[in-house]
C-alpha positions in Angstrom: 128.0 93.0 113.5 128.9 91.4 116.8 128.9 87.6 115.2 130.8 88.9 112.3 133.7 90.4 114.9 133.2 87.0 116.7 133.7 84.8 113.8 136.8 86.8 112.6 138.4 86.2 116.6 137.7 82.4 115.9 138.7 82.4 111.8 142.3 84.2 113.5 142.3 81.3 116.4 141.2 78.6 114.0 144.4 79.3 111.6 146.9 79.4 114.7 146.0 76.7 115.6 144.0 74.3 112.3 144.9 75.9 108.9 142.7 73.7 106.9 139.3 74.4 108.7 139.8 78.0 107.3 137.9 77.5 104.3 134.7 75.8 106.4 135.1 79.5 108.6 134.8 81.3 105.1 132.0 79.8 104.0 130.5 80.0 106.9 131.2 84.2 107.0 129.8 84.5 103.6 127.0 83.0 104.8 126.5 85.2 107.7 127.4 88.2 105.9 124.6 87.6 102.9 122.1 86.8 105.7 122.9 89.9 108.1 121.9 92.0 104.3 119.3 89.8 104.0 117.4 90.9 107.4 118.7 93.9 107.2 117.2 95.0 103.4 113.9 93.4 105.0 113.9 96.1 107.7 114.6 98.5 105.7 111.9 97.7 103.5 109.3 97.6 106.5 110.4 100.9 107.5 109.8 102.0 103.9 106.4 100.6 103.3 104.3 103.4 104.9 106.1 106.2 102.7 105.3 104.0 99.6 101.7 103.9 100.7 101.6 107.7 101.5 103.4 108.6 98.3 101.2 106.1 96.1 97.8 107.5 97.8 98.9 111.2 97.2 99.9 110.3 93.6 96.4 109.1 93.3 94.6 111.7 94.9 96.6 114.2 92.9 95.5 112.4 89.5 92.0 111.8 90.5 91.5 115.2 92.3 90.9 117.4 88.9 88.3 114.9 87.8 86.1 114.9 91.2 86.5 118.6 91.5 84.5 118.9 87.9 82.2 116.7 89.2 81.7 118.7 92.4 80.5 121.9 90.3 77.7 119.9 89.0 75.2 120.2 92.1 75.3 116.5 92.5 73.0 115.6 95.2 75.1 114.6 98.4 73.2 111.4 98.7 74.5 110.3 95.4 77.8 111.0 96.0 77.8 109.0 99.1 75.6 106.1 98.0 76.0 105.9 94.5 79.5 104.6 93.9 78.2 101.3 96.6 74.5 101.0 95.1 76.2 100.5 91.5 78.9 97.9 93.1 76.4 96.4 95.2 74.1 95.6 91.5 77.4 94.0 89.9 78.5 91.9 92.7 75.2 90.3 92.9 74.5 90.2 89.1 77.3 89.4 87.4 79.7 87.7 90.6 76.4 85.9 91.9 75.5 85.2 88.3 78.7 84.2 87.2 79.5 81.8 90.7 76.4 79.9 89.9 77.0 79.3 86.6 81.1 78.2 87.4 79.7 75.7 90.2 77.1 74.3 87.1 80.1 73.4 84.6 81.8 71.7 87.3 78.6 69.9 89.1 75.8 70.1 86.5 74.7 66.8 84.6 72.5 69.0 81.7 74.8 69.3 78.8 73.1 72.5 77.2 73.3 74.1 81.0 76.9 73.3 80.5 78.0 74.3 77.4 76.0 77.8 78.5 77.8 78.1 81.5 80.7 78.0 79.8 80.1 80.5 77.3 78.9 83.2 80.0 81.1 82.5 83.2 83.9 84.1 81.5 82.0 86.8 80.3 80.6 87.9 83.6 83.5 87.2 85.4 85.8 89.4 83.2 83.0 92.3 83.6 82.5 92.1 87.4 86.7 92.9 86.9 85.9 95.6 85.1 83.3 97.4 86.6 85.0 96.5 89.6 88.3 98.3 88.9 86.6 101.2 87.0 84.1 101.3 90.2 87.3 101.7 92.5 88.1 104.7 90.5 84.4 106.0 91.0 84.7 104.9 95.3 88.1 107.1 95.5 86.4 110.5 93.4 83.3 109.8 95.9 85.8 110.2 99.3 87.7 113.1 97.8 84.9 114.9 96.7 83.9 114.3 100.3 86.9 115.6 101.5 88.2 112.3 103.4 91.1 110.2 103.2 91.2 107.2 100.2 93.6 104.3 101.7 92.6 104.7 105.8 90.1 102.3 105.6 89.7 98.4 106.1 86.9 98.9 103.1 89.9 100.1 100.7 91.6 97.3 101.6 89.7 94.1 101.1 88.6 96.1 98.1 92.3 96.0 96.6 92.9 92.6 97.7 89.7 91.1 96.0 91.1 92.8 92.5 94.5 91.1 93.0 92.8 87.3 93.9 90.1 88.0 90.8 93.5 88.6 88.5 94.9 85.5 89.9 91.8 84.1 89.6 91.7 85.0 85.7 95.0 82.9 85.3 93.6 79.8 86.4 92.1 78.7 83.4 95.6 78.8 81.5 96.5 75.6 83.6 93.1 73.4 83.7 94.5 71.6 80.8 98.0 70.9 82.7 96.5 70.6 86.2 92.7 69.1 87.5 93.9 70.7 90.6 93.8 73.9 89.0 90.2 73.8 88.7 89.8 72.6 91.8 91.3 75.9 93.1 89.7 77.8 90.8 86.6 76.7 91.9 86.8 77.1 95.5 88.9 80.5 95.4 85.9 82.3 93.2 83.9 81.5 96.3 85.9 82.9 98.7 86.5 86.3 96.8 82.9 86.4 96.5 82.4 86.1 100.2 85.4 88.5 100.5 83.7 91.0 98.0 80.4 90.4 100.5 82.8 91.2 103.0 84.2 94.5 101.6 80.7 95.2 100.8 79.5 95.4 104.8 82.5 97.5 105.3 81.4 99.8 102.8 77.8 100.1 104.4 79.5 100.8 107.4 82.2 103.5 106.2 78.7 105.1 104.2 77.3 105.7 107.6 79.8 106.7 109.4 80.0 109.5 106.7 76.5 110.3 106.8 76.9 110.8 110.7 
């Protein structure tokens, strides 16, 4: 607010004095004025952010709370609860994401034609289902903490967790642009490696956040 007062003192000295530089000051205001909303929707935004995330955890728990409170009448033994949701992940990352990255390194390194053309029929397969079981074993990791009783989006385990779906959608739209692009499947390439080391990651975390329940 203080520039814009400023730059109205000048635009007023400026015609006194220069008529024809006024429409250089107007541009210039507009400028300042779009940028001053600019910054000031971004902060408003930021102060925003944590009521989104408490209203969209909330919403979830809400949905997902009738399901896990069946599932607590059922006697299930604590252990699975805790461990189950992580020892079913922990069988699909290796399976079908350690499956699947071998298999997407062998149709861009491998000489053998038949390992090839196999490659490429299962490396989309696998990848699509670790997505799935993925985002249906999110759904399974929530229902475990509230039928726990604790808190879904406080931990650095949610997190990379949410983050490795969004890359492995990304991920999935890669192969629209091999044909445009050999850069895509450069990127392609090197990023499924990284979200499986991220989804390593996110498993670690998830050991950790297990015991630190169990304790």
């Amino acid at each position: 607010m203080q520039t814009l007062q400023k730059s109205s003192l000048v635009q007023r000295s400026v015609a006194a004095g220069c008529p024809r530089a006024l429409p250089a000051l107007n541009r210039r205001n507009n400028v300042v004025v779009k940028a001053t909303e600019v910054v000031e929707g971004a902060q408003l935004a930021v102060t925003a952010a944590p009521l989104y995330t408490v209203a969209a955890a909330e919403g979830i728990r809400a949905a997902l709370a009738p399901t896990a409170d069946y599932f607590a009448t059922l006697g299930l033994p604590s252990a699975l609860v805790r461990w189950g949701h992580p020892g079913n992940m922990a069988v699909v990352l290796l399976a079908m994401g350690g499956y699947g990255s071998y298999l997407g390194w062998q149709i861009r390194t491998s000489d053998d034609g038949d390992m090839i053309a196999k490659a490429k029929e299962l490396h989309p397969k696998l990848s699509l289902g670790m997505f799935f079981f993925f985002a249906l074993g999110a759904t399974g990791g929530m229902m475990s903490l509230i039928m726990q009783g604790k808190p879904i989006f406080e931990s650095s385990h949610v997190v990379t967790g949410l983050t490795g779906l969004a890359l492995l959608s990304f991920q999935a739209m890669l192969p629209a642009f091999f044909s445009d692009s050999k850069d895509a499947r450069t990127v392609h390439a090197y990023l499924g490696s990284a979200i499986m080391a991220l989804f390593l990651l996110h498993g670690a975390l998830g050991l950790q956040l297990g015991l630190s329940l169990s304790s």
